[in-house]
C-alpha positions as CSV (number, residue, x, y, z in Angstrom):
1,X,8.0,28.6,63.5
2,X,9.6,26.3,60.5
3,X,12.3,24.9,62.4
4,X,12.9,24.8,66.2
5,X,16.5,23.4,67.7
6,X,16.8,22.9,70.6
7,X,19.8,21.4,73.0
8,X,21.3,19.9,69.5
9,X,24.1,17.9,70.1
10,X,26.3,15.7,67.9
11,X,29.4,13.9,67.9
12,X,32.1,12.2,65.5
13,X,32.7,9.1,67.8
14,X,34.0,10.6,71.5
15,X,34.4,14.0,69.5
16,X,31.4,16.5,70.8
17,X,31.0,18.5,67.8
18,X,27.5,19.9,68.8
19,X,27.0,21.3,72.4
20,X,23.2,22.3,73.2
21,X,22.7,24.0,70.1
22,X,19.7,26.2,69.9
23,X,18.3,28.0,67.1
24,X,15.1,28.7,65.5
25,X,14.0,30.1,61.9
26,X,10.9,31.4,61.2
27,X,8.8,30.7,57.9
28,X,10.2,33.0,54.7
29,X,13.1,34.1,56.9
30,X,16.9,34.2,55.8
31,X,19.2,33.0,58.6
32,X,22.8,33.0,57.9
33,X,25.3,31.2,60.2
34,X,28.7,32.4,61.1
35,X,32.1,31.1,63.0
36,X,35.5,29.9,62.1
37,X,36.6,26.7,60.7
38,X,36.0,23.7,62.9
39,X,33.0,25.5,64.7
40,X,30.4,23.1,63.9
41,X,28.8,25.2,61.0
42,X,28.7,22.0,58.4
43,X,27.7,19.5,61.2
44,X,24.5,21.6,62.0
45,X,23.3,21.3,58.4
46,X,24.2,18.0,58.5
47,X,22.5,17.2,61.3
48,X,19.0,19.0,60.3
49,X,19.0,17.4,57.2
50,X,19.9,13.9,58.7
51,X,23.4,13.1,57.1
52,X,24.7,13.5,60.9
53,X,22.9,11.7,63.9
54,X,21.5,14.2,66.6
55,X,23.1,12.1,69.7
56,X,20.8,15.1,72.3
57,X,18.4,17.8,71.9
58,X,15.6,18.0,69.8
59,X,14.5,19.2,66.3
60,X,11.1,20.5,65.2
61,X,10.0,21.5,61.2
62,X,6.7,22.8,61.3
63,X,6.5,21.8,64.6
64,X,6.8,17.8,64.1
65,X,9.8,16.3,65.5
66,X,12.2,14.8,63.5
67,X,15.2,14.1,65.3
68,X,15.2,10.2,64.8
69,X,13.7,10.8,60.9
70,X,15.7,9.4,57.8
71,X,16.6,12.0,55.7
72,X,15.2,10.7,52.8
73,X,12.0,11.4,55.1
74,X,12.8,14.9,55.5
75,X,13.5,15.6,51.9
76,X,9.7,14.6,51.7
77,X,8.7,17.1,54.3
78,X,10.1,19.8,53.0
79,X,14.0,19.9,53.9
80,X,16.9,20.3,51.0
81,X,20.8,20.7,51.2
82,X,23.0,22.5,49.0
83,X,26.5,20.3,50.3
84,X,29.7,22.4,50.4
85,X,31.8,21.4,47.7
86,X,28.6,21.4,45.6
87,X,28.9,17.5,45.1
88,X,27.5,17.1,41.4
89,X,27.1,13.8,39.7
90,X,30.2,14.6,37.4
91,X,29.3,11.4,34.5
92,X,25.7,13.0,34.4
93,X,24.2,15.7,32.3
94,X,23.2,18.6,33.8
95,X,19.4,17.5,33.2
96,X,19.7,14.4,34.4
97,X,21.0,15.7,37.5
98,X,17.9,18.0,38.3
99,X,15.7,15.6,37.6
100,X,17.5,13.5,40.4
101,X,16.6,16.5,42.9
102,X,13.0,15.9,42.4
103,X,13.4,12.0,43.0
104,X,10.6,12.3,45.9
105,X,7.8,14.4,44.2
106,X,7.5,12.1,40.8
107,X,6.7,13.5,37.4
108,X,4.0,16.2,38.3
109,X,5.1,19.2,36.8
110,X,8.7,18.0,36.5
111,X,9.0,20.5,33.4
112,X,7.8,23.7,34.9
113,X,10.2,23.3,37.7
114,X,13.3,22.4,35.2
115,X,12.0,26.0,33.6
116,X,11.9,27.8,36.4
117,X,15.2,26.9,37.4
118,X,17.0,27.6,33.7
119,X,15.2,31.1,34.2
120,X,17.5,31.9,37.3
121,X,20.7,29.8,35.4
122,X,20.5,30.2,32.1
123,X,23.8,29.0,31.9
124,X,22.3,25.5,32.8
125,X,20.2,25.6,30.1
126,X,22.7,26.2,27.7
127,X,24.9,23.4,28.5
128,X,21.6,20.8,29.8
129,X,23.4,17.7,27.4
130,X,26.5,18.6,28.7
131,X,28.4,15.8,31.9
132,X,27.9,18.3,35.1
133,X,31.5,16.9,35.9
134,X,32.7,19.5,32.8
135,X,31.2,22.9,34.0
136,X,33.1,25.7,35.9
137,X,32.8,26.0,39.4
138,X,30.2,28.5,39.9
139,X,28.1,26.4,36.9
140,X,28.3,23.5,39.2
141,X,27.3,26.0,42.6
142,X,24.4,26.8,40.1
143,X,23.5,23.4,39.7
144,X,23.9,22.4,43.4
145,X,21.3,24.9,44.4
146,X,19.5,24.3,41.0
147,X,19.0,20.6,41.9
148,X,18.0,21.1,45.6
149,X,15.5,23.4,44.6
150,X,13.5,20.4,42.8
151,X,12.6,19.0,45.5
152,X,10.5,22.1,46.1
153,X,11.6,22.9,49.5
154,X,10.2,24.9,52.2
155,X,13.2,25.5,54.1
156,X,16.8,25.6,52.0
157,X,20.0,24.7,53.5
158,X,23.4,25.9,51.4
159,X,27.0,25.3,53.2
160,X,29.1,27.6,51.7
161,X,28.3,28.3,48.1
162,X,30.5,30.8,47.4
163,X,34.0,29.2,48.4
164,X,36.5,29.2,45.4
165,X,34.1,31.5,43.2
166,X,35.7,34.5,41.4
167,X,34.0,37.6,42.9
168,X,31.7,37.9,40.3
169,X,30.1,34.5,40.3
170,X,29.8,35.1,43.9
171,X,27.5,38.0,43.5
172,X,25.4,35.8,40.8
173,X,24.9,33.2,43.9
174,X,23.8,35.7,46.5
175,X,21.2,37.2,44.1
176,X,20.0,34.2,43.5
177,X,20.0,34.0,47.1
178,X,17.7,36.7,47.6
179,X,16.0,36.4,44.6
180,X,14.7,32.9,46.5
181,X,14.1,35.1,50.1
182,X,11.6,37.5,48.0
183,X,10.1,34.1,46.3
184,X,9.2,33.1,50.2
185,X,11.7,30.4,50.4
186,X,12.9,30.0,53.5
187,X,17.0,29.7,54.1
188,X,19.5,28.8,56.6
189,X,23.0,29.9,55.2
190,X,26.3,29.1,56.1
191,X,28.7,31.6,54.4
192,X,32.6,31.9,55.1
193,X,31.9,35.4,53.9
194,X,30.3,36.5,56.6
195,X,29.7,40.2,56.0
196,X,28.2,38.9,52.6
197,X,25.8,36.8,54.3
198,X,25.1,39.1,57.1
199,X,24.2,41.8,54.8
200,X,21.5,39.9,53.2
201,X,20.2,37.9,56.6
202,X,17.3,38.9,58.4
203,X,18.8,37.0,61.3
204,X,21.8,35.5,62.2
205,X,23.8,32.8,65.0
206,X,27.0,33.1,65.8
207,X,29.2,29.6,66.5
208,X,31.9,28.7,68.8
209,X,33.4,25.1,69.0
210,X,30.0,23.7,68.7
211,X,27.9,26.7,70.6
212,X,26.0,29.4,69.8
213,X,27.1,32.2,71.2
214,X,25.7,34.9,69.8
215,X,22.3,35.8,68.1
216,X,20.9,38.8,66.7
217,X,19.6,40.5,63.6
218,X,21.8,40.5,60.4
219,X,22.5,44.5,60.7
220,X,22.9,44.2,64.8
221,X,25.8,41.9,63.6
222,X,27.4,43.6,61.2
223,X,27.6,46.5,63.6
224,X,29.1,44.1,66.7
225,X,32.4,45.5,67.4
226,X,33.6,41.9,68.7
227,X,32.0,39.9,65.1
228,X,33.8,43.0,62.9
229,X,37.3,42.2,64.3
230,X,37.0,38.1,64.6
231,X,35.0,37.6,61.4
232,X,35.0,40.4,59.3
233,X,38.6,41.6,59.4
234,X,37.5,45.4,60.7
């Protein structure tokens, strides 16, 4: 087991966004994360990677706690976010950029990894020089992902990369997105397209003003009569 939530909660001042959130995610899996707007989706990512304060409940990665743990802590242990709204540093170049994902590892092979990540964008590559704050939308989702991925982590967290991509740059993401599952990276995805996400997920949690409601495999959800009608428009 990578990461182990149990009883999560979290709240925006006397605003309980959270409520005893459990949910686990086993090494190499894909687990994608479903539910309307305002469910909690964003806050759960936030709150695994540190941004948000845990106020209850417990979280385990690789079976250390690190509820209380900065999150520049849990970058070092393995733990990276891909924000929604992709959250580039606009003035920078593109380079410069990836090179800030790696901030916690150092130099060592600081080079390979900027490679291996022009190999699966080699739209990056092209335009390295270039301020991020100029690229298209689904060049700076590429770069998002691109620069989370220098920190070499073991367990990916991306909030939405495909909102306000044209179809077509959406399918580029979510073979990336595999392309990263059959690399053994592990993922936690939250995807407002949920039959997209679904359909790729080994796993997935279903959330309801801050609860889990429902959990099952990927396929086992796509099939759910009640998740076709509320989430997939069937």
């Amino acid at each position: 087991m990578l990461l182990e939530i149990q009883g999560l909660t979290s709240h925006y001042g006397r605003i309980q966004a959270l409520e005893g959130v459990d949910v686990t995610i086993d090494s190499g899996e894909l687990v994608a994360l479903v539910g309307a707007n305002g469910a909690g989706k964003t806050t759960l990512l936030r709150t695994i990677s540190g941004v948000q304060k845990a106020t209850g409940g417990s979280i385990l990665f690789d079976g250390a706690a690190i509820t209380r743990t900065a999150p520049s802590k849990r970058v070092r242990l393995g733990i990276a976010q891909v924000p929604e709204g992709r959250q580039v540093f606009a003035p920078l170049s593109v380079e410069d950029n990836l090179r800030l994902g790696a901030y916690t590892r150092g130099r060592a092979d600081l080079d390979e990894d900027l490679e291996k990540v022009y190999a699966m964008f080699p739209a990056l590559k092209e335009r390295r020089r270039q301020p991020a704050g100029v690229l298209s939308g689904g060049q700076q989702q590429m770069l998002a992902i691109s620069r989370a991925l220098m920190a070499r982590p073991r367990l990916l967290l991306l909030d939405e990369p495909s909102m306000g991509l044209a179809p077509r740059l959406v399918e580029e993401i979510f073979e990336a997105i595999l392309l990263l599952k059959r690399q053994g990276t592990t993922l936690f995805l939250v995807e407002q397209n949920a039959h997209a996400a679904l359909s790729i997920a080994d796993r997935g949690y279903v959330l309801e003003t801050g609860r889990v409601v429902l959990s099952d495999t990927g396929r086992a959800l796509l099939a759910n009569e009640g998740i076709k009608e509320a989430y997939l428009g069937m």
